[in-house]
C-alpha positions as CSV (number, residue, x, y, z in Angstrom):
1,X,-8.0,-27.3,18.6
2,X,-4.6,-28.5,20.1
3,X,-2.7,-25.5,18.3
4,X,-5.3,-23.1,19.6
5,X,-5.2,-24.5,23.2
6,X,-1.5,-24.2,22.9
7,X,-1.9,-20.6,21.9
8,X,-4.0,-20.0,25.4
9,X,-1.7,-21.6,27.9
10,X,1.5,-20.0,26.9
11,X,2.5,-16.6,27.3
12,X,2.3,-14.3,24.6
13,X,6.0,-14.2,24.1
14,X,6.7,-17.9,24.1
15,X,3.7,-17.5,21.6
16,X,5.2,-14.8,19.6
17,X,8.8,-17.2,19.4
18,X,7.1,-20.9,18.9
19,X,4.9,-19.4,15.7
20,X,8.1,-17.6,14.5
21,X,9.8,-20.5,14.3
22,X,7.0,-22.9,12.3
23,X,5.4,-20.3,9.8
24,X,7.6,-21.1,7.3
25,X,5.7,-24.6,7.2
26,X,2.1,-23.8,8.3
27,X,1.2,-22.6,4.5
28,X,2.7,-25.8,3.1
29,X,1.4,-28.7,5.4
30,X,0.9,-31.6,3.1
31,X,-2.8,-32.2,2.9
32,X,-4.4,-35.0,5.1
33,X,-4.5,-38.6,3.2
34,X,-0.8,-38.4,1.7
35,X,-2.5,-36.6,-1.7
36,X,-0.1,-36.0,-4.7
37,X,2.1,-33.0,-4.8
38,X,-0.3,-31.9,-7.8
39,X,-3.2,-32.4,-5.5
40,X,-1.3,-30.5,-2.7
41,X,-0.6,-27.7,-5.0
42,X,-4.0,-27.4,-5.7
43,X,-5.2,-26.9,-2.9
44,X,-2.5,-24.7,-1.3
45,X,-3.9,-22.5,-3.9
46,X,-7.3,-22.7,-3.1
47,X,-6.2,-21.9,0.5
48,X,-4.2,-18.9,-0.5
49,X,-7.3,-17.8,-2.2
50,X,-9.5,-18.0,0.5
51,X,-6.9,-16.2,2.5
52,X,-6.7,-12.7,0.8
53,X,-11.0,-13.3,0.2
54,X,-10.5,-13.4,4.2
55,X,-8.5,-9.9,3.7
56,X,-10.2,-8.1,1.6
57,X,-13.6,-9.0,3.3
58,X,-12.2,-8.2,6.8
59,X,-11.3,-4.9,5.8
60,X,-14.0,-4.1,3.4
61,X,-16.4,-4.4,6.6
62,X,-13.6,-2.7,9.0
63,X,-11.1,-0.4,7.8
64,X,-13.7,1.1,5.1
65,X,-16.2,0.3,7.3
66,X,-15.1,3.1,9.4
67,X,-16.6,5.3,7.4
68,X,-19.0,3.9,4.5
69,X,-20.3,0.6,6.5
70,X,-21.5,-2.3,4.0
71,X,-23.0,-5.8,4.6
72,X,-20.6,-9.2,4.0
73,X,-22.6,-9.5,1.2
74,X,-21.9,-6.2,-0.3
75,X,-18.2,-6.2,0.2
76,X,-18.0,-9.3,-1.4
77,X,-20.3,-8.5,-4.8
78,X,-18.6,-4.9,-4.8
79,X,-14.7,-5.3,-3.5
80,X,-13.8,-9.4,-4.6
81,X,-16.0,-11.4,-6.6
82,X,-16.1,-9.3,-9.8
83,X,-12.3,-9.4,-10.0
84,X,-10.3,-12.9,-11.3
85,X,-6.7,-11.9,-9.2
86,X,-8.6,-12.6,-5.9
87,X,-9.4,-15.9,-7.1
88,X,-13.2,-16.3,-5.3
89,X,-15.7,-19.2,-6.3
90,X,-19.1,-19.7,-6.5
91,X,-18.6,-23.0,-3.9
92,X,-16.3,-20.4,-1.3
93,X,-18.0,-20.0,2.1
94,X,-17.3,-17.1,4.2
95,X,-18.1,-16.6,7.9
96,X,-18.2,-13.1,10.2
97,X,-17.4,-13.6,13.5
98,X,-18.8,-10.1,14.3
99,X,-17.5,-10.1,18.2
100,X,-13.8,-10.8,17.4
101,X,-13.5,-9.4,14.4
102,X,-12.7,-12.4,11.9
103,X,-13.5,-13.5,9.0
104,X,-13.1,-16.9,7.8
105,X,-13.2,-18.0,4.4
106,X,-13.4,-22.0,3.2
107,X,-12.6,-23.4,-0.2
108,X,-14.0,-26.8,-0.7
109,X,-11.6,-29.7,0.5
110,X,-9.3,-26.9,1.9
111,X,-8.4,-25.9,5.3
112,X,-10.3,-22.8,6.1
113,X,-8.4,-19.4,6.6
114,X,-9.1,-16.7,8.7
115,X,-8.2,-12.4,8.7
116,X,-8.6,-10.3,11.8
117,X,-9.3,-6.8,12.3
118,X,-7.0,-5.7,14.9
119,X,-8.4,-1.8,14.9
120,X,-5.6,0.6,14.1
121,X,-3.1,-1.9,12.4
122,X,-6.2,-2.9,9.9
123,X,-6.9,-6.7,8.9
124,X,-4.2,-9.7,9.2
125,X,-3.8,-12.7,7.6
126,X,-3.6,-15.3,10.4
127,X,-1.6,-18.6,9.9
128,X,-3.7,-21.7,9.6
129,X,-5.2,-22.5,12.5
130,X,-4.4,-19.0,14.4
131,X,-7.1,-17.6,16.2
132,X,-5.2,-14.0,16.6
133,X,-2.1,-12.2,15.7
134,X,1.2,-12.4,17.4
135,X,1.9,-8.7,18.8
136,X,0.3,-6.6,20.7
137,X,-2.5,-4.0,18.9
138,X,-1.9,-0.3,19.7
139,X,-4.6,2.8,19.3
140,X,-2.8,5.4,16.8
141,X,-3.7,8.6,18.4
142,X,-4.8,11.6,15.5
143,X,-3.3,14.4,17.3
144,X,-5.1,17.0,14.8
145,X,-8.3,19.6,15.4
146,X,-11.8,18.4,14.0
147,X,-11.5,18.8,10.5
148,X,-14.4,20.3,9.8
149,X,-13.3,23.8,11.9
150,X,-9.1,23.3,10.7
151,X,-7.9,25.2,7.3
152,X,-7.2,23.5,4.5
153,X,-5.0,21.8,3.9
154,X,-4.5,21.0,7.6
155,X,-8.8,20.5,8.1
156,X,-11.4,20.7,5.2
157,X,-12.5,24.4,5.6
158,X,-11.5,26.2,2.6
159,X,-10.6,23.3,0.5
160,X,-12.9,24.6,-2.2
161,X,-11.9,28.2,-2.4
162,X,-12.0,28.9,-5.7
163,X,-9.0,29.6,-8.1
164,X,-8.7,32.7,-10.3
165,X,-8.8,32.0,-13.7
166,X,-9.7,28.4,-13.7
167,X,-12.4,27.5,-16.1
168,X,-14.5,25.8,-13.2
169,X,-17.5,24.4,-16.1
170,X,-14.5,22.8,-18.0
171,X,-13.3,21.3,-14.7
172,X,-16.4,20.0,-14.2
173,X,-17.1,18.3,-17.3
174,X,-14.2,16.4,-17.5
175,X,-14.7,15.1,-14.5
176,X,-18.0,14.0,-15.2
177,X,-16.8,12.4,-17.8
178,X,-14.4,10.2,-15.8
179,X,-17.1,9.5,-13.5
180,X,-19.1,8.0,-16.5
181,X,-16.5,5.8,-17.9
182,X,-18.4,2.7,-16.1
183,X,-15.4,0.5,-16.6
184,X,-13.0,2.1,-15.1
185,X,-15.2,1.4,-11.6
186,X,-13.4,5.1,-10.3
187,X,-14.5,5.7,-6.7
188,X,-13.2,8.8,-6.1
189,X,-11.4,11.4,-8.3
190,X,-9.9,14.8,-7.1
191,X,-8.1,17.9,-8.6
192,X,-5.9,20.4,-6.6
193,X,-4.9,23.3,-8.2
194,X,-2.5,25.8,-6.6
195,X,-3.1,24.1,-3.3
196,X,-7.2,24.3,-3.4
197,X,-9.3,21.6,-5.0
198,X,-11.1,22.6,-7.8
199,X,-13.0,19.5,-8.4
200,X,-14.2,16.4,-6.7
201,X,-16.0,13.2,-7.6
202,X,-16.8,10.0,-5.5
203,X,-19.3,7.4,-6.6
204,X,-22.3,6.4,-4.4
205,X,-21.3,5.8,-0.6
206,X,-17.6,6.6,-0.9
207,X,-16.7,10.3,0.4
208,X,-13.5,12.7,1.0
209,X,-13.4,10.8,4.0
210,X,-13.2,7.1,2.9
211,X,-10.4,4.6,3.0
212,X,-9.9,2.7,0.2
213,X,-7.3,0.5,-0.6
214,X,-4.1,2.4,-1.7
215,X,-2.3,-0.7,-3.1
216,X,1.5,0.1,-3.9
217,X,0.9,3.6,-3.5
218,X,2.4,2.5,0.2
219,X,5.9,2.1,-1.5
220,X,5.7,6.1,-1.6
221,X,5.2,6.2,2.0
222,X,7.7,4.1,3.1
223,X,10.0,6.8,0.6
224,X,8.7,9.0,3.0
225,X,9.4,7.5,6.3
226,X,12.5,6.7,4.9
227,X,13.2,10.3,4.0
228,X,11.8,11.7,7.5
229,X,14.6,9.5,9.5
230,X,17.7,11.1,6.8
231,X,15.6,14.8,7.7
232,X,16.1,13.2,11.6
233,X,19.9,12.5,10.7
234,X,19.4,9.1,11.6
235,X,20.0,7.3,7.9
236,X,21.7,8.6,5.1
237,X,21.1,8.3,1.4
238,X,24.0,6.7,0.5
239,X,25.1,4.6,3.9
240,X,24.8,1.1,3.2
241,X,21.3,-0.6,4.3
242,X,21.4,-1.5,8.2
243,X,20.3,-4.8,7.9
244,X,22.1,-7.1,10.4
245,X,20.8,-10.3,8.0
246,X,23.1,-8.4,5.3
247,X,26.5,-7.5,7.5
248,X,28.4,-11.5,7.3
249,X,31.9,-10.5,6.1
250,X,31.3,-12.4,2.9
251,X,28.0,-11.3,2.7
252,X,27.4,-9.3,-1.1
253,X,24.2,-7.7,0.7
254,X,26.0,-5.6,2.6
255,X,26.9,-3.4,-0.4
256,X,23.3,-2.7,-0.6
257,X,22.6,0.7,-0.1
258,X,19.2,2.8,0.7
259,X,19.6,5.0,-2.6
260,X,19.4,1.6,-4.5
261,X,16.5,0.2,-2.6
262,X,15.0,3.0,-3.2
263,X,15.5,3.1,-7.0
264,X,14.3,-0.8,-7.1
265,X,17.6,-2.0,-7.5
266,X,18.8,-3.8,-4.6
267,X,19.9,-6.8,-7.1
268,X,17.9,-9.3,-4.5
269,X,16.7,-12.7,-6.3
270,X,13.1,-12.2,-5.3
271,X,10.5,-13.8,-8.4
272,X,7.6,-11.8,-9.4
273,X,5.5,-13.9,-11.1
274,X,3.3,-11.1,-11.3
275,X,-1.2,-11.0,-10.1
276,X,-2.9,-12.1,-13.4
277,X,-5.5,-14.3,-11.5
278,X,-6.0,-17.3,-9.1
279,X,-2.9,-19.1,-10.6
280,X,-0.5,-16.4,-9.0
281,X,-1.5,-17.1,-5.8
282,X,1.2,-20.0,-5.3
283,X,4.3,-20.3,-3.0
284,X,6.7,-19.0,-5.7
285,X,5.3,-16.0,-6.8
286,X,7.5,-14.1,-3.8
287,X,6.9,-10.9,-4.6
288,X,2.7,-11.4,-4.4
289,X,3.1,-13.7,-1.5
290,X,2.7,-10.9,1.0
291,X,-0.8,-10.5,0.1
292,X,-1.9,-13.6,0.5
293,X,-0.1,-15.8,2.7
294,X,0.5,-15.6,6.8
295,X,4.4,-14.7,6.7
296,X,6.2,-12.7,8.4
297,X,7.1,-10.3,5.5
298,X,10.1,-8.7,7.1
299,X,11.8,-11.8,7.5
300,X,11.0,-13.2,4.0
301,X,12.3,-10.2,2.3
302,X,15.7,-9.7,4.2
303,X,16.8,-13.7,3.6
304,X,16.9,-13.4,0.1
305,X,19.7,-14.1,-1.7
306,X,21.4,-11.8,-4.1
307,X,20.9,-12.1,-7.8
308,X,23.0,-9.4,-9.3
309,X,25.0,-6.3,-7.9
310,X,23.3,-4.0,-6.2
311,X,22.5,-0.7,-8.5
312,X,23.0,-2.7,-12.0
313,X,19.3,-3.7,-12.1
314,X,15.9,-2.3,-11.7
315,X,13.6,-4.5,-11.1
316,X,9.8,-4.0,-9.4
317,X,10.2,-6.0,-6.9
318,X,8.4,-5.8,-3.2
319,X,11.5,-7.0,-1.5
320,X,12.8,-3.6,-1.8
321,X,10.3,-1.5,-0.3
322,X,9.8,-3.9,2.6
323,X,13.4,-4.0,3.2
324,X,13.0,-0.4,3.6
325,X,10.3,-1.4,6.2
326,X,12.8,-3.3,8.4
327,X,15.1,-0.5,8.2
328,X,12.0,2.1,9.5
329,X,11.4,-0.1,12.3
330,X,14.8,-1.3,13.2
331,X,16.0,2.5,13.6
332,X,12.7,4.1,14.9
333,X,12.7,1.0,18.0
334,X,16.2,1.6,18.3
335,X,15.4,5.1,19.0
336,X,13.1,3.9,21.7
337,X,9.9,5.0,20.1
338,X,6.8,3.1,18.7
339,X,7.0,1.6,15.8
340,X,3.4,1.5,15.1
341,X,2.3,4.9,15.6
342,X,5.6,6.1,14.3
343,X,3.9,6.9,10.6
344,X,1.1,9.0,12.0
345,X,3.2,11.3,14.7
346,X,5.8,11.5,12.3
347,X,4.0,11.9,9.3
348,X,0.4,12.4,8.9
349,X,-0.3,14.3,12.0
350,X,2.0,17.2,10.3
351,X,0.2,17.4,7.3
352,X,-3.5,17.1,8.5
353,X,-4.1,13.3,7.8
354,X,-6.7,11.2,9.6
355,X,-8.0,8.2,7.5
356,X,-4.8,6.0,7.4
357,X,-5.0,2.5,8.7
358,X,-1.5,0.9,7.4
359,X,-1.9,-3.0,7.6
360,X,0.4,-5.2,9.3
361,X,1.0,-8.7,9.0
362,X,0.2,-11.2,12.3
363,X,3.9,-10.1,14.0
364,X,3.0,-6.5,13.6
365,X,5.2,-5.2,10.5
366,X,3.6,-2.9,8.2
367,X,2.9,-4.2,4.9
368,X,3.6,-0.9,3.2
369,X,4.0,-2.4,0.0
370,X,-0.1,-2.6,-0.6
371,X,-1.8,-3.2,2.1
372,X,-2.3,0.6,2.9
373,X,-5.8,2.7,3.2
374,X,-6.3,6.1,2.8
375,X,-9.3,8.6,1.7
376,X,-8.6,10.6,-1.5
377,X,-8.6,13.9,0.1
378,X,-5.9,12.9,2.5
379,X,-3.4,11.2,-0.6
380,X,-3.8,14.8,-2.2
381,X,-2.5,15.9,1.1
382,X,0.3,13.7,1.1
383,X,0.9,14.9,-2.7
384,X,1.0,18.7,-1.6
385,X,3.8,18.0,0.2
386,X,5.9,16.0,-2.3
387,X,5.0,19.7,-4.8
388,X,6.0,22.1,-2.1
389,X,9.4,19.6,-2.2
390,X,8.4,18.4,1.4
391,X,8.0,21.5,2.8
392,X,4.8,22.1,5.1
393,X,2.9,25.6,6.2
394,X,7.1,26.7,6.3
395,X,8.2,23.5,8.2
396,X,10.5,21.0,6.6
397,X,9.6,17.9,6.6
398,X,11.8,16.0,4.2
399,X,15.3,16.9,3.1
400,X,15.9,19.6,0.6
401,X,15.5,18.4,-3.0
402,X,13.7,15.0,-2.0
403,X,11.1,15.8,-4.5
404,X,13.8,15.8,-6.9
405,X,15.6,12.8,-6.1
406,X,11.9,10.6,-6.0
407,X,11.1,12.1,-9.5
408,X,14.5,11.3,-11.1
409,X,15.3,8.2,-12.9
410,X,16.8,5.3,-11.8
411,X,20.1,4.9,-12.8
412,X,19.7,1.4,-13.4
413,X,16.2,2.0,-15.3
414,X,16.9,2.4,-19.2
415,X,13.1,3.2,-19.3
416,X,13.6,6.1,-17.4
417,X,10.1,5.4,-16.0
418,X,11.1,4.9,-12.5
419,X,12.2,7.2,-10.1
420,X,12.5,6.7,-5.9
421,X,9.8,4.9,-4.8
422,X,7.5,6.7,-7.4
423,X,6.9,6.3,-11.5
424,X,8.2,8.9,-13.6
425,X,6.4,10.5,-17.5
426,X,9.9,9.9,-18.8
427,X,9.5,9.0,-21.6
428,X,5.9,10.0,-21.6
429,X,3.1,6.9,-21.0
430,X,0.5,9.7,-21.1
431,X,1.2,12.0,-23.8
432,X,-1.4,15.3,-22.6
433,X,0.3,14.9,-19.2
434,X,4.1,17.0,-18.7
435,X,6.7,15.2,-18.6
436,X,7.8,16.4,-15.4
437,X,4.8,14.3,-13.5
438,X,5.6,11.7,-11.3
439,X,3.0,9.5,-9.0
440,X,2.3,6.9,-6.7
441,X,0.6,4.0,-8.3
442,X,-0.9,1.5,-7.0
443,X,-2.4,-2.1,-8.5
444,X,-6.0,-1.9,-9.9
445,X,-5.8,2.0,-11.0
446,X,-4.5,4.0,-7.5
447,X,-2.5,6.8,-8.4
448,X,-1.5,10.4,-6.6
449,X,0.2,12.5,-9.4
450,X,2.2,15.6,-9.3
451,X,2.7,18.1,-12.0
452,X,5.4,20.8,-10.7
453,X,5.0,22.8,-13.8
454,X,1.1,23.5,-13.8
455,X,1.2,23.3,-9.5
456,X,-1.3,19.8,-9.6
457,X,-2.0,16.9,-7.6
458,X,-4.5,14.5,-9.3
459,X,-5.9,11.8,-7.0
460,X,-7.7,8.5,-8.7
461,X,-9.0,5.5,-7.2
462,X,-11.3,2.4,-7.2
463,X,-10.8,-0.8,-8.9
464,X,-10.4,-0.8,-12.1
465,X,-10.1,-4.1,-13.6
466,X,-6.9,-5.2,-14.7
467,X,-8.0,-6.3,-18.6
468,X,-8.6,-2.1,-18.6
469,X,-5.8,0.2,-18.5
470,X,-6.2,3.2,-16.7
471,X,-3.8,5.3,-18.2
472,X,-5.4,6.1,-21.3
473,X,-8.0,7.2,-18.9
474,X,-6.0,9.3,-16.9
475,X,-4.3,10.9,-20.3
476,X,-7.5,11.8,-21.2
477,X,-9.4,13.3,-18.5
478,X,-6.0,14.9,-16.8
479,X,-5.8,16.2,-21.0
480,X,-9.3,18.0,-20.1
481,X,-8.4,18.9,-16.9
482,X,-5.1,21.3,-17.8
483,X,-7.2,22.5,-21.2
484,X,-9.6,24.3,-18.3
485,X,-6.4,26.2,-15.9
486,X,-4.4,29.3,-17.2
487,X,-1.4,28.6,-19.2
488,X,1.8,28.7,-17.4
């Protein structure tokens, strides 16, 4: 109560500096009653758990809720409690605060921990005890025609146009076999074909126009902000990253440039301990952290040490995308425009999409490593304009050859499996797919796929659980899928 009263007798700036200051200790406050460091770990966890329950529930009701609107219970039974990662108990209490827009979740002989929906910047984790988030919300106008009246692929009309030659029965059997594969939980599924779609699935309540959680698929986004500011000739490739954290005269970061954190090979010392089940959610497990506990995630990313020269290692790590995060909204603000509309003016509103809600964390920063939703119609958007190599109804949106660069290999990769921001069929993980296919993939099954040589984007998502791999899946019903177009 005295932290909250605190909150309402300051203004929001000195509120904005004092929380800055004591984040960094808020998730790790020893429990009351001097309990062990064992017992303190344990329950740390079960707070962390509660937290991205908080999340997920928040924008479950919220940011889906926009469009396909579900009850506490039915978020929770369809979106957390079936899957281990998020770590939910049969003993957790949850409570909607249906005026504010809050969730709060409790774990038994934990603190309690609370997500807010802040409208256009989604749902954010709020530091314990916070009863809102530290900057100041903004509406993210859509600046596009109804949909319904547009062309496709700017609006809906015509999306559906059919496709000489295309085997259109053979399209739609394999996609109703996709939609039958129960464990695979797919919510929506969508094939575009010489820039039409020629098939599309959702399961019950979820639509062309649904958000759903995008996961890393954000990572690809970020590429593309990144990649609209060197079209802007306001970064370059090559130039070293333009973080002032980086620029000490001794500093080794400074050699760090925004090809390699592209390419997932800044060389930062950032552990991934990787989102098996409730044990990740700890302290340590850096790269996951930004799911599930209050931080700023700007500033946890750009003071990390370096572990090894920049370009020598690829490594998936989320401090490289989110670096790339700082860099967006260091140069768009220095620029003198908004930071959080910049991704819809700059990017969607130019190629007709209207579902995003990118999350931020409680200081504002996008969380564009995961915390991204978008409906499947408007991620085959986004992948139109990676296949026409970012060009747009004959504007150009991204450099020349961008597609190329996303879709080559890493240098530092000896997989050859990653590219720029997106993963590459080199050497093939789905043997029915070409290998000149690269997508955006996110956790639990979200992928956007290109395919240059048969002029493709395949668009997947929905949960799928982690113990089932998806790309077996994808091989097979993508397999069908090219067995029903004309040979190239």
């Amino acid at each position: 109560m005295k932290f909250n009263r605190l909150l309402r007798s300051v203004t929001w700036l000195s509120c904005l500096f004092l929380i800055t200051l004591s984040t960094t200790t808020l998730h790790a406050e020893e429990p009351v009653g001097g309990a062990s460091s064992e017992e303190a770990a344990r329950r740390e966890n079960l707070e962390f758990r509660a937290a991205i329950c908080a999340h997920h529930l928040c924008s479950g009701l919220w940011v889906v809720g926009r469009e396909y609107q579900r009850t506490p219970e039915e978020v929770l039974a369809q979106d957390i409690a079936p899957f281990s990662y998020f770590g939910w108990a049969d003993d957790f209490e949850y409570e909607v605060d249906e005026e504010n827009r809050i969730v709060t979740v409790t774990a038994p002989g934990a603190p309690p921990r609370s997500a807010r929906y802040t409208g256009d910047q989604g749902s954010s984790i709020l530091p314990r005890g916070a009863s809102d988030v530290f900057f100041q919300p903004v509406a993210v106008p859509r600046n596009l025609p109804d949909a319904a009246s547009t062309a496709w692929p700017m609006g809906d009309q015509g999306a559906t146009d059919p496709v000489p030659g295309v085997d259109t029965e053979a399209v739609v059997a394999a996609l109703d076999w996709a939609m039958e594969q129960d464990d695979q939980n797919t919510r929506a599924f969508v094939v575009a074909y010489r820039g039409k779609i020629i098939g599309e699935r959702y399961a019950p309540g979820w639509t062309k126009d649904t958000p759903q959680i995008s996961w890393s698929q954000g990572k690809s986004i970020t590429a593309t902000l990144i990649a609209i500011l060197i079209q802007q000739g306001l970064l370059e490739l090559d130039q070293p990253a333009p973080i002032s954290e980086w620029q000490g005269a001794d500093d080794p970061r400074k050699e760090i440039r925004i090809r390699d954190l592209l390419q997932m090979s800044s060389g930062l010392d950032f552990t991934n301990l990787g989102f098996r089940g409730p044990e990740s959610l700890i302290a340590d497990n850096e790269h996951m952290r930004v799911y599930f506990d209050s931080i700023n995630v700007f500033d946890h990313v750009v003071n990390q040490p370096l572990k090894v020269p920049p370009g020598t290692r690829n490594s998936y790590l989320n401090s490289d995308p989110l670096s790339l995060g700082r860099i967006v909204h260091d140069t768009v603000e220095a620029e003198g425009e908004d930071y959080l509309t910049f991704p819809q003016r700059a990017l969607f509103d130019r190629i007709g999409i209207r579902s995003a809600v990118l999350e931020t964390d409680a200081w504002g920063n996008f969380i564009l490593s995961g915390y991204d939703y978008l409906s499947a119609r408007d991620w085959v958007r986004f992948g139109l304009l990676y296949l026409n190599d970012g060009v747009w109804q004959g504007e150009r949106i991204l450099p020349e050859g961008w597609s190329e660069f996303v879709a080559t290999p890493a240098p530092a990769d000896a997989s050859k499996n990653y590219g720029g921001m997106f993963w590459l069929n080199l050497p093939p993980r789905m043997d029915r797919v070409p290998k000149d296919t690269y997508w955006s993939a996110g956790f639990m099954g979200q992928v956007t796929m290109v395919i240059p040589s048969r002029d493709l984007v395949i668009v997947r998502m929905g949960p799928s659980p982690g113990d089932v791999s998806v790309y077996p899946y994808l091989n097979e019903t993508i397999g069908r899928v090219l067995e029903a177009l004309p040979e190239e």
